[in-house]
N, C-alpha and C positions, 0 to 999 in steps of 0.2 A: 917719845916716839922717834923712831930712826927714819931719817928719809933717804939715809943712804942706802940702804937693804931694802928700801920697799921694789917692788912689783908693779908691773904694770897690771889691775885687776882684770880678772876674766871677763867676758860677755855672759851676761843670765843666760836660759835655757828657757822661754816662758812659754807656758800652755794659755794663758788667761790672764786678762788685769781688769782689777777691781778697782775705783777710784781715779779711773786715768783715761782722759778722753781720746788718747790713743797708746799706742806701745811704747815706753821709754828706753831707749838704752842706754849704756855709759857715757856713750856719745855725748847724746842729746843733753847730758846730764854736769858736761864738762865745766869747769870755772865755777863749779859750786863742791863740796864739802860732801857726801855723800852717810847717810846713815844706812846702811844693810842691814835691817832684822828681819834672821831666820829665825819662824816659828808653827810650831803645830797648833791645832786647835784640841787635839787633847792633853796636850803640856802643861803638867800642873805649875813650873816656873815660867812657864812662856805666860800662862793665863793669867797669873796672881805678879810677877814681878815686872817681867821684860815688854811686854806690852804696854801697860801703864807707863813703863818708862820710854816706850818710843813714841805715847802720844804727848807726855809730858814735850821728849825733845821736841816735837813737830811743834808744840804749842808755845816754845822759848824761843825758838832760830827762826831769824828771819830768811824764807823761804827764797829768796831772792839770792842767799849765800848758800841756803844749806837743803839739804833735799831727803827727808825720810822716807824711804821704800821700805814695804814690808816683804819677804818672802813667804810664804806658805811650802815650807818642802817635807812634802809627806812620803816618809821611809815606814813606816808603819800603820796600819788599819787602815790600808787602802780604800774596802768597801764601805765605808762607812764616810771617810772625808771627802765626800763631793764636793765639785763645785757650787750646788745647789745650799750643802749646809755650809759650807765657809759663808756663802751671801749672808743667810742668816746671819753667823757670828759676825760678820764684818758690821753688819746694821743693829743687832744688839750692842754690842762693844763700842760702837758709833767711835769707829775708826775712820779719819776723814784720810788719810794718808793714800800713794796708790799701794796695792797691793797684787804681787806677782804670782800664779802660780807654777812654780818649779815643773818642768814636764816628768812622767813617768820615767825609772829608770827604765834601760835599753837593757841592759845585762842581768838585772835585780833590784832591789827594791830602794836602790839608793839613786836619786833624781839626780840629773848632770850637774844642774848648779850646784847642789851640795856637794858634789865631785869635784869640780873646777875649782872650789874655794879649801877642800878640803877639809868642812865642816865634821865634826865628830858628833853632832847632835843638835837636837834645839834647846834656849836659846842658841841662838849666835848672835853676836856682834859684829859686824864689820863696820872701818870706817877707810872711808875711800877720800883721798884729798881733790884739791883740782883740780890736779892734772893726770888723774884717771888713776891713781899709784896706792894698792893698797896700805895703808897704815897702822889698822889695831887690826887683829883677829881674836875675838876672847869666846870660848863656851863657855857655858853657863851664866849665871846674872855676876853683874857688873853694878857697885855703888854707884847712884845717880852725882855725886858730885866728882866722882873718878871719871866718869864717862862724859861728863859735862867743861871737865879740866879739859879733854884730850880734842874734844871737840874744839873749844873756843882757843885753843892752840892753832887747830889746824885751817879755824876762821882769820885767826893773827897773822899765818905765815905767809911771808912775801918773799918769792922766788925770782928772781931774772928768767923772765922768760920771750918770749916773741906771741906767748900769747895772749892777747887784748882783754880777754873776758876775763884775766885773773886782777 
């Protein structure tokens, strides 16, 4: 992974969070390693691969370093994915992670956050280091030990910085 070319990542766009006893943002989120999964609930890889594998990360990295956030960014079958049926999936899936929902797009059917990120689809992947700088962007599923390397990298790396929480 290049830290030379990375970006400083965008700000979410959130309508909703799920699992979060109040709103998160990059910010708040700074000096920790950040997991971004975009996903739908009717994705047949978001449902069978990419989830699985973001509880799995939730459930190997200590939270303290590393911080899983889910997206929800729904570009298709608007009337159908409420927030009411994500609650459902969120509590079947017993997703303990927080989870964001992406606002409506403004222009069409494509939500800001997935604009900002320039997401092609769900899954997505992103991983955000600690100093807010995006690092991986991948769509589609990603090998759990490829995605596990790139993380525990970005848990490794020590930067000269002035800021204390890294």
């Amino acid at each position: 992974m290049d830290s030379a070319a990375a970006s400083i990542a965008p700000d979410w766009h959130v309508a909703q969070w799920f699992n979060a006893a109040s709103p998160l943002t990059l910010e708040d989120l700074r000096g920790k390693v950040v997991v971004l999964h975009a996903f739908q609930m009717l994705c047949p890889g978001c449902v069978t691969i990419s989830i699985p594998q973001a509880q799995r990360i939730a459930r190997a990295f200590d939270p303290a370093h590393l911080a899983v956030i889910g997206i929800h960014t729904e570009f298709e079958h608007h009337d159908v994915m409420t927030p009411q049926v994500l609650a459902v999936f969120i509590r079947e899936f017993q997703l303990g992670f927080p989870i964001a929902v992406d606002l409506p797009g403004l222009s069409g059917p494509i939500p800001p956050t997935m604009t900002a990120y320039a997401m092609q689809g769900t899954p997505t992947l992103i991983l955000i280091d600690r100093r807010g700088r995006l690092r991986k962007h991948a769509f589609g599923t990603e090998d759990d030990m490829r995605v596990g390397a790139d993380i525990a990298f970005l848990l490794a790396e020590r930067e000269l910085s002035n800021d204390t929480r890294l």
